[in-house]
C-alpha positions as CSV (number, residue, x, y, z in Angstrom):
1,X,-18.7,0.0,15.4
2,X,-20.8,3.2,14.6
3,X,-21.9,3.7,11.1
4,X,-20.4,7.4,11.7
5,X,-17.0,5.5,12.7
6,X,-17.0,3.0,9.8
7,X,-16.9,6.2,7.1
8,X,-14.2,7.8,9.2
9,X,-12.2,5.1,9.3
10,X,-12.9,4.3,5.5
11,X,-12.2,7.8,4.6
12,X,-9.0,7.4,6.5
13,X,-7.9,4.4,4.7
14,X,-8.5,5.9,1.4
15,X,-6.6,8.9,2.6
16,X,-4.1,7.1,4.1
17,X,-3.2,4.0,2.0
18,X,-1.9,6.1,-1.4
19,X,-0.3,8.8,0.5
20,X,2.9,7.5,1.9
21,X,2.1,7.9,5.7
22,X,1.0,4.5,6.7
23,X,-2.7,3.5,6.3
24,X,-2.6,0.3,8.8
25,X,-0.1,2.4,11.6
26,X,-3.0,5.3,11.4
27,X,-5.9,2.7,11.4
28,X,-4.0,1.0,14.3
29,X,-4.1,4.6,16.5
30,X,-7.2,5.9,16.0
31,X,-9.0,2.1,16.4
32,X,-7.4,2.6,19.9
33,X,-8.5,5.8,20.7
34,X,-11.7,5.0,19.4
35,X,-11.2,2.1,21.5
36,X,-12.0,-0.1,18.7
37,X,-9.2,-2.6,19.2
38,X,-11.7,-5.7,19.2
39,X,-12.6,-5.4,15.3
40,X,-11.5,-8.2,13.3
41,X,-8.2,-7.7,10.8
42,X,-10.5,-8.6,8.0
43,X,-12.4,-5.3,8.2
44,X,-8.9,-3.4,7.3
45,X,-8.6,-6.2,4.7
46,X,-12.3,-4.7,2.8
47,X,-11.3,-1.4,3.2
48,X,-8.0,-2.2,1.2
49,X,-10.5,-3.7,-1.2
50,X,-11.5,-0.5,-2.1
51,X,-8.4,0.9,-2.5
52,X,-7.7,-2.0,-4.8
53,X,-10.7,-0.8,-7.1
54,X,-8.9,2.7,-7.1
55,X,-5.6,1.2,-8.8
56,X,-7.9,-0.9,-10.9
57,X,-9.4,1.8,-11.7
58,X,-7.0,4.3,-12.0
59,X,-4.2,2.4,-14.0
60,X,-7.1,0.4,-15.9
61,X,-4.9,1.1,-19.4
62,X,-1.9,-0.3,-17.9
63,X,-3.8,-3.8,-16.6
64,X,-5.3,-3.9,-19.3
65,X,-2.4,-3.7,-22.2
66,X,-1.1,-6.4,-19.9
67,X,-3.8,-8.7,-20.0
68,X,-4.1,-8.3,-23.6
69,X,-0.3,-8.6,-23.8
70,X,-0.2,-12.6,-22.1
71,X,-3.2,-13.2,-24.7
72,X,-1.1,-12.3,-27.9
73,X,1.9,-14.3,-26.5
74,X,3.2,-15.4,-29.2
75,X,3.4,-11.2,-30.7
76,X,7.0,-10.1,-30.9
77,X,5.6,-6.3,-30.7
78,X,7.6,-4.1,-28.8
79,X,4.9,-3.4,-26.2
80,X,3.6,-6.8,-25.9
81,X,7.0,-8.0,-25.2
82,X,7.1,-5.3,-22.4
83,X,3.9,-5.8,-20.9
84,X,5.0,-9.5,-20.7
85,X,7.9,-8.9,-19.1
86,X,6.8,-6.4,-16.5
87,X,4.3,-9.1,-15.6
88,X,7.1,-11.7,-15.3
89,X,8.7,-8.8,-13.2
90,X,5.2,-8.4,-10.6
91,X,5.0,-11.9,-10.2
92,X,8.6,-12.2,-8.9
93,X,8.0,-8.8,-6.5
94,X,4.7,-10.7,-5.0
95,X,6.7,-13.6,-4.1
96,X,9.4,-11.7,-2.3
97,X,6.3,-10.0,-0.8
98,X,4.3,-13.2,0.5
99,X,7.7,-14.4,1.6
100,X,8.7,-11.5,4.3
101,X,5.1,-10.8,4.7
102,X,4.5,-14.2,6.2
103,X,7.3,-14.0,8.2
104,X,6.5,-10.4,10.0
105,X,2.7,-12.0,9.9
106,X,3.0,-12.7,13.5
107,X,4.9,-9.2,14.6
108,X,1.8,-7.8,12.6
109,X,-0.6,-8.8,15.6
110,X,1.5,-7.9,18.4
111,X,2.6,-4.8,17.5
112,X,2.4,-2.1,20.3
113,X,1.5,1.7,19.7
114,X,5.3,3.1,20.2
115,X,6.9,0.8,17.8
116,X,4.2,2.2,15.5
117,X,5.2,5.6,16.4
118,X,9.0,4.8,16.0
119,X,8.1,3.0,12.8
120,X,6.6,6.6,11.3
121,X,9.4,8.4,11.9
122,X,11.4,5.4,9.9
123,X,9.2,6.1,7.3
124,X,9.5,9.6,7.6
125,X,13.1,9.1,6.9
126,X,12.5,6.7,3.7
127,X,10.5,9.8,2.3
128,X,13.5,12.0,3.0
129,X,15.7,9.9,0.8
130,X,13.4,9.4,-1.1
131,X,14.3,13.2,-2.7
132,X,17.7,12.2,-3.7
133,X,17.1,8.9,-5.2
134,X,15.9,7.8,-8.9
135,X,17.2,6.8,-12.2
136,X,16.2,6.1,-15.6
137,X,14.7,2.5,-15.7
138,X,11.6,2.0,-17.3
139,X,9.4,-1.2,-18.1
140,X,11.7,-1.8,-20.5
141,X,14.6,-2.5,-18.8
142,X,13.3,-3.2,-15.4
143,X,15.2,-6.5,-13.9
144,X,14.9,-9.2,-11.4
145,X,16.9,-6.3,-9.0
146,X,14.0,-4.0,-9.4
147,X,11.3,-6.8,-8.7
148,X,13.1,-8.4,-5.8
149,X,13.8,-4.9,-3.8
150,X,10.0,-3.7,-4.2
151,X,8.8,-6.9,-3.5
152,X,11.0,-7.4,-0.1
153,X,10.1,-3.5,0.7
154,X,6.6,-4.0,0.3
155,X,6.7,-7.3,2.7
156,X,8.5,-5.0,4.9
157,X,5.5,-2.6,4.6
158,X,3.1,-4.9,6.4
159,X,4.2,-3.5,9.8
160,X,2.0,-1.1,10.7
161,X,3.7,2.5,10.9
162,X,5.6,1.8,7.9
163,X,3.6,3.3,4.3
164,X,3.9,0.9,1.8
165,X,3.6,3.2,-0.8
166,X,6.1,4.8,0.9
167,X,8.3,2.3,1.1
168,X,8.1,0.4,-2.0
169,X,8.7,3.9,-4.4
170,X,11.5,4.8,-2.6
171,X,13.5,1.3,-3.0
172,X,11.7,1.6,-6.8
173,X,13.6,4.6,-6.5
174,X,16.8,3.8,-5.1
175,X,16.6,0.3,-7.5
176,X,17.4,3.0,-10.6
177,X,13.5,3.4,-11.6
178,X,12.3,6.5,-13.0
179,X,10.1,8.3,-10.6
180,X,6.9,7.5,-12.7
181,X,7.4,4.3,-13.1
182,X,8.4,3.8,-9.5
183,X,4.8,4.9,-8.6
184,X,3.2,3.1,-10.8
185,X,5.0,-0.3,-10.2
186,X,4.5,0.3,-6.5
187,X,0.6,0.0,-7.1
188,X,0.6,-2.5,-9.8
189,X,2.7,-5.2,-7.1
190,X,0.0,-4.3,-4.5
191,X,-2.8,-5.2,-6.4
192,X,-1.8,-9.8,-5.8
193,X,-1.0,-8.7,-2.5
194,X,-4.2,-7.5,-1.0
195,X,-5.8,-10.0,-3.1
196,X,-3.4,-12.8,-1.2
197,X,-4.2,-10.7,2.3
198,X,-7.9,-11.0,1.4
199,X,-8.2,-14.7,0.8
200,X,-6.0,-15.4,4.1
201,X,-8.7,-13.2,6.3
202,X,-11.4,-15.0,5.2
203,X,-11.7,-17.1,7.2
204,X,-12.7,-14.4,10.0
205,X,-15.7,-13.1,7.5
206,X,-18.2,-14.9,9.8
207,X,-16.8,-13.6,13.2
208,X,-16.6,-9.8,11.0
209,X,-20.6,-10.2,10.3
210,X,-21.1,-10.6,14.1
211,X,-19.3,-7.6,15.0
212,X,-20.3,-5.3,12.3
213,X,-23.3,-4.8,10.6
214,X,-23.2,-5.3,6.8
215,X,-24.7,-1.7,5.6
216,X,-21.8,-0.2,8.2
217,X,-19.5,-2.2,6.6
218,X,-20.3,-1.1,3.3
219,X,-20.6,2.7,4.0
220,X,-16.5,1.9,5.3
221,X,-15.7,0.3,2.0
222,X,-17.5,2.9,0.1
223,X,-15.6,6.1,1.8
224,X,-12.7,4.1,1.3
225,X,-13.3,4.2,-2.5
226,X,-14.1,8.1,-3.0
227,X,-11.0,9.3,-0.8
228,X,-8.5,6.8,-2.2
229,X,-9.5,8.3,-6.0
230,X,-8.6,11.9,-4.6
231,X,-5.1,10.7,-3.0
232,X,-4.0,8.4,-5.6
233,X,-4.2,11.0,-8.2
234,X,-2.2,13.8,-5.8
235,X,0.3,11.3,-5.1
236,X,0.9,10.5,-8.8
237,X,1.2,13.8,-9.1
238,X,3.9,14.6,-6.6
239,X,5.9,11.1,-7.3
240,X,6.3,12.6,-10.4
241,X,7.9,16.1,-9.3
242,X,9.9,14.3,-6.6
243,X,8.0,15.7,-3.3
244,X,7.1,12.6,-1.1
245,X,9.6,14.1,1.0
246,X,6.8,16.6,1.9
247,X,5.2,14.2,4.3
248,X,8.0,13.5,6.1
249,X,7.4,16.8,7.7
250,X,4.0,15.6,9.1
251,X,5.4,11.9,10.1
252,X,8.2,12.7,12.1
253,X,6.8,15.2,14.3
254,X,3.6,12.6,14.8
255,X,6.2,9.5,15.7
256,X,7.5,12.1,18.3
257,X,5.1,13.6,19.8
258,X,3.7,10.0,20.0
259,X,6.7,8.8,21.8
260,X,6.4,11.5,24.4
261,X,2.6,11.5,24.9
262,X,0.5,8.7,24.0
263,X,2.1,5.3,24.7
């Protein structure tokens, strides 16, 4: 791997893992036609690092009025008691997460380029929905429903072709969440599960290091970082008015033409 090809595949990442247009299906087709295919899973896993900086980063107030929150757990304050709860509430999404995830672990690795395709236009689909779903549940009176449907959908959204972003806001969505919330929760249950993905892969850091050189490696993470600020923000922003449905018109056309061109 080029150093040129690390930072377009960071850049990618950070484009594509906020956005709700799948960041490992894209990764998956453009390794191939970069015919990159032989690069450990790890290196996906460090770029997702970086991405995990952006939500730290970006919802810094939140994680850390939760923090603070388990600290003072003996405060009956209104927010403490909510910030508590919601992290009772992430804990139980991650589970449900690790659980499917480990079962679609092996699927992961085999899957082939149309079943990504068909798997963007399923997407595609969620984002579609996603226009007529939403309610009024905050932290406040989120429940173990909430928790266990994001945290299934996100397992789900280990299959490459299928955003989880995408994904997990719209069943936030469909669970009765309000459409800020939804996007917020969406990133706050990723942050455990890249961490969990992370520790898993590391055991292919040293075979990674042989493949790629360090400095490329860090150039990836690094355009990773600086993308993923831009496109977390804009799809705060259009979670909020109710437009993920907007990408559907880029996914569905790319899962066909896909279909009919570039098995």
């Amino acid at each position: 791997m080029t150093f040129i090809q690390s930072v377009l595949l960071g850049a990618l990442q950070g484009f594509t893992e906020f956005l709700p247009v799948s960041s490992s299906g894209h990764l998956a087709v453009v390794q191939h036609f970069m015919s990159l295919q032989d690069v450990p899973v790890l290196f996906d896993i460090l770029l997702h690092l970086s991405t995990l900086l952006v939500v730290t980063i970006v919802f810094r107030r939140r994680i850390r009025g939760i923090i603070v929150s388990l600290f003072r757990f003996r405060s009956s304050e209104e927010e403490d008691k909510t910030n508590r709860k919601l992290f009772v509430m992430i804990m139980i999404s991650t589970v449900f997460t690790g659980v499917i995830g480990f079962s679609l672990d092996g699927i992961v690795a085999d899957t082939y380029l149309f079943i990504i395709y068909i798997l963007f236009i399923i997407t595609g689909l969620f984002l579609v929905a996603s226009r007529f779903m939403g309610g009024s549940i905050d932290y406040k009176s989120i429940g173990i429903k909430q928790s266990v449907i994001t945290g299934i959908s996100q397992g789900i959204g280990v299959l490459p072709g299928i955003s989880r972003s995408g994904i997990t806001i719209s069943a936030a969505l469909l669970s009765g969440m309000d459409r800020e919330k939804a996007g917020e929760y969406s990133f706050l249950i990723s942050m455990p599960a890249i961490l969990g993905a992370f520790i898993l892969k590391l055991k292919e850091a040293e075979g990674l290091m042989d493949m790629v050189n360090p400095a490329v490696i860090g150039a990836g993470m690094l355009s990773a970082f600086l993308v993923g600020l831009i496109s977390l923000r804009l799809l705060l922003k259009l979670v909020k008015k109710g437009n993920l449905y907007f990408f559907s018109i880029y996914l569905i056309p790319l899962g066909i033409i896909g279909l009919i061109f570039f098995r």
